[in-house]
N, C-alpha and C positions, 0 to 999 in steps of 0.2 A: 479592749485592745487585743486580747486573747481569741476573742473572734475571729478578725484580721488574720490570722497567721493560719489559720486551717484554710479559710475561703482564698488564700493570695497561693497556697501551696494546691489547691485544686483547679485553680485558674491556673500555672506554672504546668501540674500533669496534665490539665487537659491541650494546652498550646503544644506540650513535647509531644503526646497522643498525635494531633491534628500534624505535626509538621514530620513524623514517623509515617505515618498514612500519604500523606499528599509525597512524599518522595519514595516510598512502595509503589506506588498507584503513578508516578510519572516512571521510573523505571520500568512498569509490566508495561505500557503503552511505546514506552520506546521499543521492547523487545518484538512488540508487536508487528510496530511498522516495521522493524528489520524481516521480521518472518512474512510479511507481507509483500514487501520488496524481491523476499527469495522466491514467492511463489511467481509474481509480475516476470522476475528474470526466466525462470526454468519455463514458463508460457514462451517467451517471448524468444529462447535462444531453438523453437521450434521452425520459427523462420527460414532458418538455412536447410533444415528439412522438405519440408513445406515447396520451398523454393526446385532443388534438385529433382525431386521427385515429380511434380507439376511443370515443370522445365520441356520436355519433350511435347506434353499433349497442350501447354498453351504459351506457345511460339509466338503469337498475335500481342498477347498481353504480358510481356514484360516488364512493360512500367507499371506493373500494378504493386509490383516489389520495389518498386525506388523510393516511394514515402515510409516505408517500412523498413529500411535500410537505411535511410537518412534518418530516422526518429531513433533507430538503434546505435549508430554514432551519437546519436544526440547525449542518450542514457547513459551509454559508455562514457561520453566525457565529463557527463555530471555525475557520474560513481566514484568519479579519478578525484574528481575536486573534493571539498567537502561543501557542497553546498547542501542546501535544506532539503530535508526528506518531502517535503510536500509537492518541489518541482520537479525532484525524482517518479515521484509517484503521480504526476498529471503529466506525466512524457512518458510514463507506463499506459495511461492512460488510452493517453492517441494511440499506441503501439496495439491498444489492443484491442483498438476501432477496426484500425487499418488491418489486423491478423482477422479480426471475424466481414468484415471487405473482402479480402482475398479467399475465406472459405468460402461466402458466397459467389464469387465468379469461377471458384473449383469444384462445386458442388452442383454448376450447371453444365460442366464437361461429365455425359456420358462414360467415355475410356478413363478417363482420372476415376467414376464413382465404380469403378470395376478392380482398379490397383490396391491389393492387398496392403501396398505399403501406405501410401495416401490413405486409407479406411486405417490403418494404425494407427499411425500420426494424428489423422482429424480426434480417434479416439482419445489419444491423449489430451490434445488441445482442450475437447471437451471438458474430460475430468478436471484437469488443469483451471480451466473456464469455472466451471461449478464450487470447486474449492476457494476460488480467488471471489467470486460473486459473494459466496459465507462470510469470507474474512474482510469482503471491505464492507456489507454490512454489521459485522460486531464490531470495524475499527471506530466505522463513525457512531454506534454505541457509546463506545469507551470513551470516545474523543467529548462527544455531546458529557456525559457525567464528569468528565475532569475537568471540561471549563464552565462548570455547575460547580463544580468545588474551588477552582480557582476562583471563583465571583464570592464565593463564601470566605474563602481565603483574605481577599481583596477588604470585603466591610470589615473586620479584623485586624488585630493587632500583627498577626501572622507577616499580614504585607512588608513587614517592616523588616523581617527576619526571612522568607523567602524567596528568594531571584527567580521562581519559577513562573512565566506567564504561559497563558492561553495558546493553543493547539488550533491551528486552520485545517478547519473542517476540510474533507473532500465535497 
C-alpha cells in the first residue's frame, strides 16, 4: 500500500510538469504568431509607398495595386474582428504574393530602377521579405512540435484537464 502513495505522487508531479510545459510552449507560440503578424503588417504597410513612388513611371498599370489594396482592406478588417490568427496570416499571405507581383513589374521599369527612393523601399521590402521567410519557417517548426505534443497530450490523462487543441499549420 505504501508503494502506491510514492508512484500516484510522481504520476500527480509529472501531469503538473507536463500541463506547466504545454501552457509555456502554447503561450511562446502565441507570442510568436503575434510577432509574426507584426512583421506580415510593417511588409505590407509598404504598399502605399511602393504605390506613390511608382505612381509617375507606371501610369499603364495601375491595377496592379487594386488586389493589393483590396487584400489590405481585407487584413484590416480581420484585425478589427477577433477572428483566427491563421486567416489573418493566409490574407498576409496573398498580400505578400501580390507585393513581390508588383516588384516584379517595377523592377522591369528602367526610370523606376534608377529612383533612389524605389531602391530604398524595394530594400526595405527585401530585408522585411528575408526576416519574414526566417520566422514563418521556425513558426511552422514550433507549430509541427506542439501538435506532436498535443497528440502526446491527447493519449493521456492530461486530455481531460487541458482545453488546449492543435494549431493549423501554414
Amino acid at each position: 500500500m505504501n508503494i502506491f502513495i510514492p508512484l500516484i505522487l510522481g504520476l500527480l508531479v509529472f501531469l503538473c510538469g507536463a500541463y506547466v510545459l504545454l501552457l509555456i510552449f502554447h503561450k511562446k507560440l502565441c507570442t510568436l504568431e503575434s510577432r509574426l503578424l507584426q512583421v506580415f503588417r510593417s511588409r505590407t504597410d509598404t504598399i502605399p509607398s511602393v504605390y506613390e513612388i511608382s505612381k509617375p513611371y507606371l501610369t499603364k498599370h495601375k491595377e496592379i495595386f487594386d488586389e493589393a489594396l483590396r487584400l489590405k482592406k481585407t487584413e484590416f478588417s480581420l484585425l478589427e474582428g477577433s477572428e483566427k490568427v491563421y486567416d489573418v496570416i493566409e490574407t498576409e499571405w496573398l498580400i505578400h504574393h501580390e507585393i513581390n507581383f508588383i516588384f516584379k513589374v517595377c523592377n522591369k521599369h528602367p526610370k523606376l530602377l534608377k529612383d533612389g527612393n524605389f531602391i530604398y523601399i524595394r530594400d526595405i521590402v527585401i530585408q522585411r521579405s528575408k526576416k519574414l521567410w526566417d520566422m514563418i519557417q521556425f513558426y511552422k517548426t514550433m507549430v509541427k512540435r506542439y501538435n506532436r505534443f498535443i497528440q502526446l497530450k491527447n493519449y493521456s490523462i492530461l486530455w481531460l484537464l487541458l482545453p488546449i487543441s492543435k494549431k493549423t499549420e501554414i
